[in-house]
Every structure is written in C-alpha cells, then in structure tokens.
C-alpha positions as CSV (number, residue, x, y, z in Angstrom):
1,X,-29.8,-41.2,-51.4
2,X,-30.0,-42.7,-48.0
3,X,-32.3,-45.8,-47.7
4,X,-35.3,-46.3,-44.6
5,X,-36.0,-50.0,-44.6
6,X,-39.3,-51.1,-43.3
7,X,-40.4,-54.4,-41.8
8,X,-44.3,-55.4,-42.3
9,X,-46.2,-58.0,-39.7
10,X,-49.2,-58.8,-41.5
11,X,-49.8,-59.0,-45.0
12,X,-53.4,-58.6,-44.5
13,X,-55.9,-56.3,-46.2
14,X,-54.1,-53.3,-44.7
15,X,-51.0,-54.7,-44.6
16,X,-50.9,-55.3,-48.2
17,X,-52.6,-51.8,-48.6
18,X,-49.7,-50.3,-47.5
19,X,-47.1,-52.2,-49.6
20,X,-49.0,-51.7,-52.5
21,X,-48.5,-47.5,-51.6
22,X,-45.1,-47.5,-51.0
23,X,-44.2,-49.6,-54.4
24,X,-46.4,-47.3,-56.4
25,X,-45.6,-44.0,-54.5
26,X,-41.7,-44.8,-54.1
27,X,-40.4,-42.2,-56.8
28,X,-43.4,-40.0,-55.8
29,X,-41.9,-40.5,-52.1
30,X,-38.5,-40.1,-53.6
31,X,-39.3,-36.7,-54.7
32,X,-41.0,-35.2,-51.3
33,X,-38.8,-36.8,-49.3
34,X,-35.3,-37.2,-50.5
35,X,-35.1,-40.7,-48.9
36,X,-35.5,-44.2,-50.7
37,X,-38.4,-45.4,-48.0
38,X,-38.4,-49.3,-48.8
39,X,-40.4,-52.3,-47.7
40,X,-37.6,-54.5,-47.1
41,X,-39.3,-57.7,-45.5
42,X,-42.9,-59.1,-44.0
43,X,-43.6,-61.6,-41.1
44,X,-47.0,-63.0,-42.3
45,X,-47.5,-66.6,-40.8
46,X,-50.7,-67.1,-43.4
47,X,-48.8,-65.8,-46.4
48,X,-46.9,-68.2,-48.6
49,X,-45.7,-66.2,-51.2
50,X,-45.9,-62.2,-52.2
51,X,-47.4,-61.0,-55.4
52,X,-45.1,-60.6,-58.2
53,X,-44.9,-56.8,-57.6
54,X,-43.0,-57.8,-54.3
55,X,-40.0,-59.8,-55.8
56,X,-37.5,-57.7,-53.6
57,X,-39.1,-58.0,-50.2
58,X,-38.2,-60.9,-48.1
59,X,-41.1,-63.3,-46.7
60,X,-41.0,-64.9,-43.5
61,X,-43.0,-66.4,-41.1
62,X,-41.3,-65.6,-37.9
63,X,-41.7,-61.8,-36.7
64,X,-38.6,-62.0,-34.9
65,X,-36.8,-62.2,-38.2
66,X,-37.6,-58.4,-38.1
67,X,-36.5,-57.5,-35.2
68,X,-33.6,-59.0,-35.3
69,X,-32.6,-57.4,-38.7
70,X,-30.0,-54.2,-37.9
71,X,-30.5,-52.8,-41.3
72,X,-34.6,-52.0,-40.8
73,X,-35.4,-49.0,-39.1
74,X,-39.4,-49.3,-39.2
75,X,-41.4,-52.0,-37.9
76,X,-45.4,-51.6,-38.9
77,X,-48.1,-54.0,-36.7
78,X,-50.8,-54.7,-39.0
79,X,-52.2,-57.8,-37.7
80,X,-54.8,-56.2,-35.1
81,X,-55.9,-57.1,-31.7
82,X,-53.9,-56.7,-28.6
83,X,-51.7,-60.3,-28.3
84,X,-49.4,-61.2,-30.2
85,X,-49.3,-57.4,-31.4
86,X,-48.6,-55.3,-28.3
87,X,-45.9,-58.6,-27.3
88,X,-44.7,-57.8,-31.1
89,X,-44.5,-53.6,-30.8
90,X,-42.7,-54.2,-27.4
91,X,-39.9,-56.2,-29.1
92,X,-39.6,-54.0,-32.3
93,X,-39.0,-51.0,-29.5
94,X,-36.8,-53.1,-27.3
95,X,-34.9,-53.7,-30.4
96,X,-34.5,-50.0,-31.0
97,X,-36.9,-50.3,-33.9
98,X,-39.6,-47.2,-34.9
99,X,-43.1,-48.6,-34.8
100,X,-46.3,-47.8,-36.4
101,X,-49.6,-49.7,-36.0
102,X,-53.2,-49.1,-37.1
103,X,-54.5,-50.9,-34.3
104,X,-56.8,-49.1,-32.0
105,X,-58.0,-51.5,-29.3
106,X,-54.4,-51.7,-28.6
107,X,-53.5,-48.2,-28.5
108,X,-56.6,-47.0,-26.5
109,X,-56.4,-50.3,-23.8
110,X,-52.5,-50.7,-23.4
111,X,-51.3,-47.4,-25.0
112,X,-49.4,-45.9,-22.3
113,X,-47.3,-49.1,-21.8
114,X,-46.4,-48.9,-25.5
115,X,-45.5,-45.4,-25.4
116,X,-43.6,-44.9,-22.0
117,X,-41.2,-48.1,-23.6
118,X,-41.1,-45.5,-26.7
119,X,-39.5,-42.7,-24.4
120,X,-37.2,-45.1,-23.0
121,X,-36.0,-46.0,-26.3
122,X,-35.9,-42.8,-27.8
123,X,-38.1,-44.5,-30.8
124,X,-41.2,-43.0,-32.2
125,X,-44.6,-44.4,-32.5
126,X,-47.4,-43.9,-35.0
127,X,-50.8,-44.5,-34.7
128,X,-52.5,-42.3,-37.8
129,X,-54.7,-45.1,-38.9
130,X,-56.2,-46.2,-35.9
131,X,-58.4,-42.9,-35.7
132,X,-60.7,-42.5,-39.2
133,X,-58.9,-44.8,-41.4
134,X,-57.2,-42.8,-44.6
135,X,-58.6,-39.3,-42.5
136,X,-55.7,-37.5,-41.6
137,X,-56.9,-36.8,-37.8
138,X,-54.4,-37.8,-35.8
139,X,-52.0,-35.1,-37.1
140,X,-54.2,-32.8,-37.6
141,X,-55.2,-33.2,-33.6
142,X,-51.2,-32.7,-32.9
143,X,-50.3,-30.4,-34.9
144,X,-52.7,-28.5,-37.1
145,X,-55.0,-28.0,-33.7
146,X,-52.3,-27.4,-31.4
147,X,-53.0,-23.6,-30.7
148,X,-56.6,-24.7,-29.4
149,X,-58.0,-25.4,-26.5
150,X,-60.7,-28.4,-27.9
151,X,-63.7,-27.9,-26.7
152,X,-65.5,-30.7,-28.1
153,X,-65.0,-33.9,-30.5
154,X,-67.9,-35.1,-31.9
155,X,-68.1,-38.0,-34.6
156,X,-68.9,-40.4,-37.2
157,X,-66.3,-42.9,-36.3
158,X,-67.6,-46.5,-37.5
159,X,-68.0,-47.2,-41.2
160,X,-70.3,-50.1,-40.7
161,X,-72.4,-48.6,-37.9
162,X,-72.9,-45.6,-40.3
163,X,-73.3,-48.0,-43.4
164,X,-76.8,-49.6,-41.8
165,X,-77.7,-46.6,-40.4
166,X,-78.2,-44.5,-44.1
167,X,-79.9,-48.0,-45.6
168,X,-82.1,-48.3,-42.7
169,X,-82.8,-44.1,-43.6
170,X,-83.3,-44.3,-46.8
171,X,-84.5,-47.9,-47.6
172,X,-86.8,-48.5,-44.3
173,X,-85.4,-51.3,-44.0
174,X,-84.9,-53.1,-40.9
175,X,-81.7,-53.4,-38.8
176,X,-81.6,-57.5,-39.0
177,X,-81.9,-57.2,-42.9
178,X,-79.1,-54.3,-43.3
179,X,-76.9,-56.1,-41.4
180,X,-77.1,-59.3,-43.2
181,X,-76.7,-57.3,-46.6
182,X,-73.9,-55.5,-45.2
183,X,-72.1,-58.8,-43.9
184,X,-72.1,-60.3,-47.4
185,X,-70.6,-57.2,-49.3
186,X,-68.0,-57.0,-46.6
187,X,-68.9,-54.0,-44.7
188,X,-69.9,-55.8,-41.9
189,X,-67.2,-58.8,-40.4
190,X,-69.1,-62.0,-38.9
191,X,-69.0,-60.9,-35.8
192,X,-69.7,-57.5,-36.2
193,X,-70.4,-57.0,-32.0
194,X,-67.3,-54.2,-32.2
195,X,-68.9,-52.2,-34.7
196,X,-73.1,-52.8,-34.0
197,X,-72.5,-51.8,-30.3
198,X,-70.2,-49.2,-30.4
199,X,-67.3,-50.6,-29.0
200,X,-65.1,-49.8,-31.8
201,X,-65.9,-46.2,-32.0
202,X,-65.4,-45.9,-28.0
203,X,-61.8,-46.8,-28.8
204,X,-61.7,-44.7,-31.1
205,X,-62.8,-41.6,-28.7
206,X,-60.4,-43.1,-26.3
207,X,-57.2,-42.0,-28.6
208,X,-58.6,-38.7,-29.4
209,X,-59.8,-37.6,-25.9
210,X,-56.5,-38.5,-24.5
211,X,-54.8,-36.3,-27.3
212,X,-57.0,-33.2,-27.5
213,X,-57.1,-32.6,-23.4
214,X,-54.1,-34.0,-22.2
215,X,-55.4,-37.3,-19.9
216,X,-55.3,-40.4,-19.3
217,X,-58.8,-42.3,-20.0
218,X,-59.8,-45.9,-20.0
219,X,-62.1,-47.5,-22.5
220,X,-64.4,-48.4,-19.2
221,X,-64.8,-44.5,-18.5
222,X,-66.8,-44.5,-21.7
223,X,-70.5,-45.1,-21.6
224,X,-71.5,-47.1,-25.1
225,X,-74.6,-47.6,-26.2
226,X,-75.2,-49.2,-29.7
227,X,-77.3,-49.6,-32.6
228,X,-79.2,-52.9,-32.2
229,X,-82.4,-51.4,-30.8
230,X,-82.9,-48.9,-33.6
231,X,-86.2,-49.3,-35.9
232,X,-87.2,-48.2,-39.0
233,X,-89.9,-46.4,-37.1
234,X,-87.8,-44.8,-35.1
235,X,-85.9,-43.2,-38.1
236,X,-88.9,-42.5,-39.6
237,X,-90.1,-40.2,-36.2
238,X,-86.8,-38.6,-36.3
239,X,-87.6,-37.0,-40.4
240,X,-90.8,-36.0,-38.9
241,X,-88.8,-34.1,-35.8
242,X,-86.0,-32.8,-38.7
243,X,-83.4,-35.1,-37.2
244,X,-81.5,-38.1,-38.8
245,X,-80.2,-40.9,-36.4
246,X,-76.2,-41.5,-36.0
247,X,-73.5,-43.2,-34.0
248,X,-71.9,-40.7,-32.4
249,X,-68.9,-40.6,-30.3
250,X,-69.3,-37.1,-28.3
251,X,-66.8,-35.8,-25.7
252,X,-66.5,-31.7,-24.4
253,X,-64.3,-30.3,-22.2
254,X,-65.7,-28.3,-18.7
255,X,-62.0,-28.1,-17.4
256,X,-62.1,-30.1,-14.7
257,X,-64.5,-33.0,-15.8
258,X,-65.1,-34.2,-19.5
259,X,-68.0,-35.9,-21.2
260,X,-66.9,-39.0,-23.1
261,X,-69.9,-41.2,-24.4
262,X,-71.1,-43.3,-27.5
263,X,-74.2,-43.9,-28.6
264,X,-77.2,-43.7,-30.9
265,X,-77.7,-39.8,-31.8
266,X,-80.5,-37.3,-33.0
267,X,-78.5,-35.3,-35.4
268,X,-80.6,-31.8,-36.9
269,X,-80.7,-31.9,-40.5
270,X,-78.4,-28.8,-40.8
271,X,-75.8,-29.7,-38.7
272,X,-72.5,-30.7,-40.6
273,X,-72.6,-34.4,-39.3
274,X,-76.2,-35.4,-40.5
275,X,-75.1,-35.2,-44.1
276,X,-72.3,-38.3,-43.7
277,X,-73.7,-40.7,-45.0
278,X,-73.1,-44.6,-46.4
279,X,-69.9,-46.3,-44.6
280,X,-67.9,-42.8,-44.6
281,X,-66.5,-40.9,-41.2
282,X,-66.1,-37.6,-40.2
283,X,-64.8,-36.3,-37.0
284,X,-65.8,-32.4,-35.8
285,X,-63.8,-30.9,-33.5
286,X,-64.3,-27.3,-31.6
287,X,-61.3,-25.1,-30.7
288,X,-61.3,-22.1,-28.7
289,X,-59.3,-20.5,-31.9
290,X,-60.5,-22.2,-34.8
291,X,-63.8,-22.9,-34.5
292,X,-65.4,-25.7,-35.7
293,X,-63.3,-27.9,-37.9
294,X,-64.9,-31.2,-40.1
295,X,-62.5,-34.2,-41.0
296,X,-64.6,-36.2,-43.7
297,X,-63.5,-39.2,-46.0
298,X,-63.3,-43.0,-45.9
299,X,-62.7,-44.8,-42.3
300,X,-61.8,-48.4,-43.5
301,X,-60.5,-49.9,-46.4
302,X,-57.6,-51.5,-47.5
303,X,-55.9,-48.5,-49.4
304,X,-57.2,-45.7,-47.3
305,X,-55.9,-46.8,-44.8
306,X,-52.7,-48.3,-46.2
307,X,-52.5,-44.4,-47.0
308,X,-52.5,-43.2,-43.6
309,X,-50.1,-46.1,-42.1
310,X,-47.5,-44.5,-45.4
311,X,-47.8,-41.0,-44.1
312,X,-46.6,-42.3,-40.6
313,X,-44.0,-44.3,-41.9
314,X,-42.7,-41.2,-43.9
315,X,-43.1,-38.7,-41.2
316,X,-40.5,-41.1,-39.0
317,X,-38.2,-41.6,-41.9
318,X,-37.9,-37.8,-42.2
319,X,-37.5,-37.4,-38.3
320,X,-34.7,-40.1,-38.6
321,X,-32.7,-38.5,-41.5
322,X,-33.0,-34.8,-40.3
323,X,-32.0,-35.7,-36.5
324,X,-35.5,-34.8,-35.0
325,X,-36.9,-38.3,-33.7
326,X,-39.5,-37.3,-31.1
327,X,-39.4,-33.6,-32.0
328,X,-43.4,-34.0,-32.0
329,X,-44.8,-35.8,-28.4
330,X,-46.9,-38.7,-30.1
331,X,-50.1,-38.2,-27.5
332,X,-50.0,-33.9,-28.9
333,X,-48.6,-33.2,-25.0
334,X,-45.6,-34.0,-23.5
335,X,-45.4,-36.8,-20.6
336,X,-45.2,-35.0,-17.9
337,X,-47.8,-32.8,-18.7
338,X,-50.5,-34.9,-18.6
339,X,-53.2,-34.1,-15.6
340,X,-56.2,-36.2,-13.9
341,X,-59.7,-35.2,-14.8
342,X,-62.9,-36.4,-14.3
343,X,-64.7,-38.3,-16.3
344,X,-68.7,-36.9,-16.0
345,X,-71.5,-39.7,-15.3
346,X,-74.1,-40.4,-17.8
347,X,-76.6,-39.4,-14.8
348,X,-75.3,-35.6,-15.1
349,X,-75.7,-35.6,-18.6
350,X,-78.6,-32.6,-19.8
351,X,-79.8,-32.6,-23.4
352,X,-83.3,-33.4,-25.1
353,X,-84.7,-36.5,-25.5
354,X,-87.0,-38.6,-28.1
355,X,-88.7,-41.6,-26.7
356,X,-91.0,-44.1,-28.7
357,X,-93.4,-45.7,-26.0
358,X,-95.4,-48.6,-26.8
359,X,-99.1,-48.4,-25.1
360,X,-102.2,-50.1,-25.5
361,X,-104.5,-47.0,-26.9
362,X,-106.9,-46.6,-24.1
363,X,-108.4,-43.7,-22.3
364,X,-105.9,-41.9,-19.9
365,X,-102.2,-43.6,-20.9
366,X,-101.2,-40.3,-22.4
367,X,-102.3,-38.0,-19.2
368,X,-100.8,-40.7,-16.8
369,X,-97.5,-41.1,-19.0
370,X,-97.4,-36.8,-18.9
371,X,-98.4,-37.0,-15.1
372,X,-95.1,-39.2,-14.5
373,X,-92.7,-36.7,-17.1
374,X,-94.1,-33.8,-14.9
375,X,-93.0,-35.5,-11.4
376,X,-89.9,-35.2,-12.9
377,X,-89.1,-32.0,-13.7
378,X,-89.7,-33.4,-18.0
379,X,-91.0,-31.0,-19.9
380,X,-92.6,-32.1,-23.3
381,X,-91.5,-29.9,-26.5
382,X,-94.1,-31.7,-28.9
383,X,-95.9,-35.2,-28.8
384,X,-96.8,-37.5,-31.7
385,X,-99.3,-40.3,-31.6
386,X,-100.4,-41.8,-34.8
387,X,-103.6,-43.5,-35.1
388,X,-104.2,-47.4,-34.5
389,X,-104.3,-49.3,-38.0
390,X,-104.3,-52.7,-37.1
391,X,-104.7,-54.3,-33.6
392,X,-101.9,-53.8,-31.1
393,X,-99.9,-51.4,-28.8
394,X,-99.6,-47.9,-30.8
395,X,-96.8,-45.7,-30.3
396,X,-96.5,-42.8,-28.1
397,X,-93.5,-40.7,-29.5
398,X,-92.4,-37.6,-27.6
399,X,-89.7,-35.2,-27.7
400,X,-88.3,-33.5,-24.6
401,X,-86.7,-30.1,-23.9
402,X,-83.3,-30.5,-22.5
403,X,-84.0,-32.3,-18.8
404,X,-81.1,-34.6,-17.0
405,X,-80.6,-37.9,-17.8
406,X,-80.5,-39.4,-14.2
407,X,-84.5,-37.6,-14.1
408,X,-85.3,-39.4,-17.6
409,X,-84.1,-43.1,-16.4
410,X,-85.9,-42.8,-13.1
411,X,-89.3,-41.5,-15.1
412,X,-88.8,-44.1,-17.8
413,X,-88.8,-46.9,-15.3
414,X,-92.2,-45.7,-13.7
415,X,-93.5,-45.3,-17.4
416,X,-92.4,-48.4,-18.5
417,X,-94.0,-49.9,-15.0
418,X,-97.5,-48.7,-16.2
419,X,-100.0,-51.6,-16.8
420,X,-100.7,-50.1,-20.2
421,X,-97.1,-50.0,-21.4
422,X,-96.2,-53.1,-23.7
423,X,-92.6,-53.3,-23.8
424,X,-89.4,-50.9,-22.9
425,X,-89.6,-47.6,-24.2
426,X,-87.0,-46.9,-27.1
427,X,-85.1,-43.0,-25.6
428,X,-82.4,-41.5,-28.0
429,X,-80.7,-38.9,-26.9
430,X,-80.6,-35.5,-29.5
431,X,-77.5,-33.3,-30.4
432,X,-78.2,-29.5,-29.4
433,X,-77.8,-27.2,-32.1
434,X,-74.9,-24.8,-30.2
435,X,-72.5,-26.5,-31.8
C-alpha cells in the first residue's frame, strides 16, 4: 500500500484536530482510499512533547525540518495569520511540497501569490477549512456547483458573531454582557475585533466571491459593517416587524458589477437563514440551475474543522497516487480565465430599511422627520412609536420600502441634524424576500 506522509506546523487546537482524525480515521481512510495517509512529523515551537497517541510522529521545533524532508509529500499551515505562515506555505511549495491551510486572512489577502507559485510548481493547494469550518463549501463551490452560474452567496459565516446574536434574541440581553459570557466559555477570543466587526466574515466572502464568479477581489472592495451598535431593542423591533437580526455576508452577480458587503441584517422569519442559530454557519448560494442551495453545520472548532483540513489532505493524496495533481483548478476556474469586474458601491445599493431614531417626544418631530424621508424619495412602509415610560428621548422606529442607500445616508444626516434628535440613528439594512 503506498504511504502519503504529512508534515503539521502547528499543533494548535486545529492542528491537533486534525492529527487526532487521521490517527482515528487511518483504517477508515485505508479503506476509501487505498493509501496509508500518515502524519509523519509537526513543527510546533510551543509544543514540547505529543500526546501518547502520537508516539510515531516526529516533533520539532523548526518548520524547515519539514521542508527539508524528501519522504513528506503534504505540508498543512495551521498556525494562522499571514507571517510566518504565507513565508512557511511559500517554502513547503518551493520545496515541491502539497499544501493545505485553514487560514483565511491569508488566502483572501495574499492568495494569488500563493497560488500562482502553486502553478509554477505543479503542487496543489487546499483551503477547505478556511470557508465554514467542518462545512464542506469549498468543494461543493468547485465542483458540486460547477454547472451554475451563482447568482448570489448569502451567509452566516462567523460563529461568534452569530453566538451573541441568538442570546441577545432570545435572552435580551445586552451586547456588552453576551460578549463577556461568550469570551469566558471560549466562543469569543480576547480580542474578538475580527469576529464583532465583521472582518472575519469579509474574508471569508473574499474566497467565495472569487470562486463562484471567476475574479479577483480585495478584502478593501468589501464594505463591513459589524455588530457592536446592535441593542436589545433593536432585536426586539425586528420580532415585532417578523424579522430576526444576523451577520450576513451578501454578494450577487449583475454580470458586469457584483455586490460584496457585510453587515448587520434584517432576516424574514421564513427565510432559510433566520433559523441558524447559536455559534453555527450556513452559507446559501443561488445557481442559475440548481436553485437555491443551504450549507449548514459547525464553523469553528477543533474537530470540525480538523475534519475539513483531512478531506483536503485526502483529496491530494488521491490526486498524487492516480496521476491527476491539479486535475481540479483550486479557485473552481482556470487562471487564465479569470476576468475584471466591478465591485458595486454601497451608495447604489436598493433594499428596505429599519431605522431606530432617538427624539425627544414633542409636537411635530414625527412630521418633520417624514417631511425630510419624503425629500428623498423614502417612502415609509409602517412606523412604530411606543409610548414614553420614564423621562427621556423615545424611539421612533420605521421601516422603509426598498429606496437607495446613497438617498438614506444623505436623509439620515439631515434627521440626525434635527434639534429634537438625541443621538445617531441606529439603520439596518433588510434582506428582500426574492431570494
């Protein structure tokens, strides 16, 4: 039986994720396969021993070890971030090594250098896990999808974001106190700025818009908004409206020009994505063929994703035996193939709006606050002002029929200007029910 050797850097919480799958999967792997697929050694500069279960992998602390090794045939970057790792991928491909990673920020910001040094190389990359942790979306973008046009992606793509989201929904409780909670069960890191503000997510998007409509796109073409300015009232006024409040990444495809944006989302209680709840992901795509297709399951965690690095790291091992490195293009299109689109501003965006306006309650704010919606071409689609029960600014909550964003900033900055008006006025964008 011929043997794949892999080589691990990082023996983190995914890294040991995935050694932990391919010691308890091997015969399993053995058996679909017809290759012995073997973690031969890990570059860990933290790790000073491996659990007993480990005794035949080699430990060092020098990645270069790896790449220097002719027998390994695999090299897997689990150590995150964009230096040393993309230095670390770039050696592994110099050295004629395969590579796999789970790391998005460096996929979606310094991708294309990765990949064109691939080509060169002849060596294949894999990026499964860097898209919905253990959710198979990657491959089922290149290859399960690739009779379809895609005319939209649409998702739940941050665990954490989505975690303090559904306590916040169904515990009213506050974003500051959710978060807190969630940092000490270890859904939320210290600095949880990636997640919170939608950062992660956008690179996330990043990966999948370049896949699904053949383009290049830069994590700075990608207007992010995030989470932080969310209330329990807010969530509240969206049950009232039927709506629940995600972090969605949304991108379509007009042909020429593409959407690509992330941010704080009214989602209709029927629609697919409203019911994905608690620190799960789902990603909804639209093809011109298939329809609309839901990818739903667990975005983070040590084995999920573990699971999804493993299915790269067989896929290669197949290519390798049966002669067919490269027989799928990693980015769904090949190289040359690629074409230049636009990237829409959030000014030509056109969708309904909610907006939560905080006014003293006096004669006249609502007429002068509908005067100023009017001027713009605004139309109102229902209004909701509850009733003062202590003293203090009350809110003004409306919801709009579709109207253009660039109309809605210049409106909210004349509302916002009105003596009346206490503080900024909270606007969330809501998800039209054509998809």
């Amino acid at each position: 039986m011929k043997e794949i050797q892999v080589g691990l850097i990082g023996f983190g919480t995914v890294g040991s994720g995935l050694a932990e799958v391919l010691i308890a999967q091997q015969q399993r792997l053995e058996k679909r396969t017809g290759l012995s697929i073997r973690l031969a050694r890990v570059a860990d500069i933290m790790t000073r021993e491996l659990p007993l279960q480990f005794a035949g992998v080699q430990l060092t602390n020098d990645a270069n070890d790896l790449f220097n090794d002719p027998d390994i045939d695999i090299i897997v970057e689990l150590i995150g971030g964009i230096e040393p790792a993309k230095t670390f991928m770039l050696k592994a491909i110099e050295a004629g090594k395969h590579v796999v990673t789970a790391n998005k920020a460096l996929i979606s910001q310094e991708g294309w250098e990765i990949f064109e040094a691939a080509a060169r190389k002849n060596v294949e990359v894999g990026f499964e896990a860097s898209v919905g942790g253990g959710i198979p979306v990657i491959k089922a973008l290149k290859e399960g999808l690739v009779a379809n046009r895609i005319e939209s992606i649409m998702g739940i793509m941050n665990g954490t974001a989505n975690y303090i989201l559904t306590r916040m929904t169904d515990e009213n409780i506050p974003f500051a106190e959710v978060l807190k909670d969630a940092q000490a069960q270890g859904f939320a890191e210290a600095d949880p700025t990636y997640d919170i503000e939608g950062i992660d997510t956008a690179h996330k998007l990043a990966i999948l818009v370049t896949m699904a409509y053949g383009m290049k796109i830069s994590l700075g073409q990608i207007a992010v908004e995030g989470i932080t300015r969310i209330e329990p009232v807010d969530i509240q006024f969206a049950r009232e409206f039927g709506y629940r409040i995600k972090l969605l990444a949304i991108s379509r495809n007009h042909g020429d020009h593409v959407e690509a944006r992330v941010h704080p989302t009214m989602v209709p209680d029927n629609h697919l994505l409203a019911s994905i709840n608690g620190a799960f992901n789902a990603i909804h795509f639209t093809g011109d063929a298939v329809g609309n297709v839901l990818l739903y399951g667990q975005g983070a965690g040590k084995m999920p994703t573990g699971s999804a690095v493993a299915a790269d790291v067989v896929d290669i091992a197949r290519n390798i035996q049966s002669g067919s490195v490269n027989r799928v293009p990693a980015l769904s299109y090949l190289p040359d193939q690629f074409v230049d689109r636009r990237i829409s501003t959030m000014e030509e965006l056109s969708c309904p709006y909610y907006f939560r306006i905080s006014a003293r309650d006096e004669p006249g704010v609502l007429a002068a606050i509908a005067g100023i919606l009017s001027k713009h071409g605004i139309s109102i689609e229902s209004v909701i002002q509850k009733g003062r029960k202590q003293r203090g600014p009350v809110s003004v909550v409306m919801r709009t029929h579709t109207a253009q964003e660039s109309s809605i900033k210049k409106a909210l900055h004349e509302i916002d200007s009105l003596e009346h008006v206490t503080s900024e006025t909270i606007n969330i964008r809501i998800l039209e029910t054509e998809e």
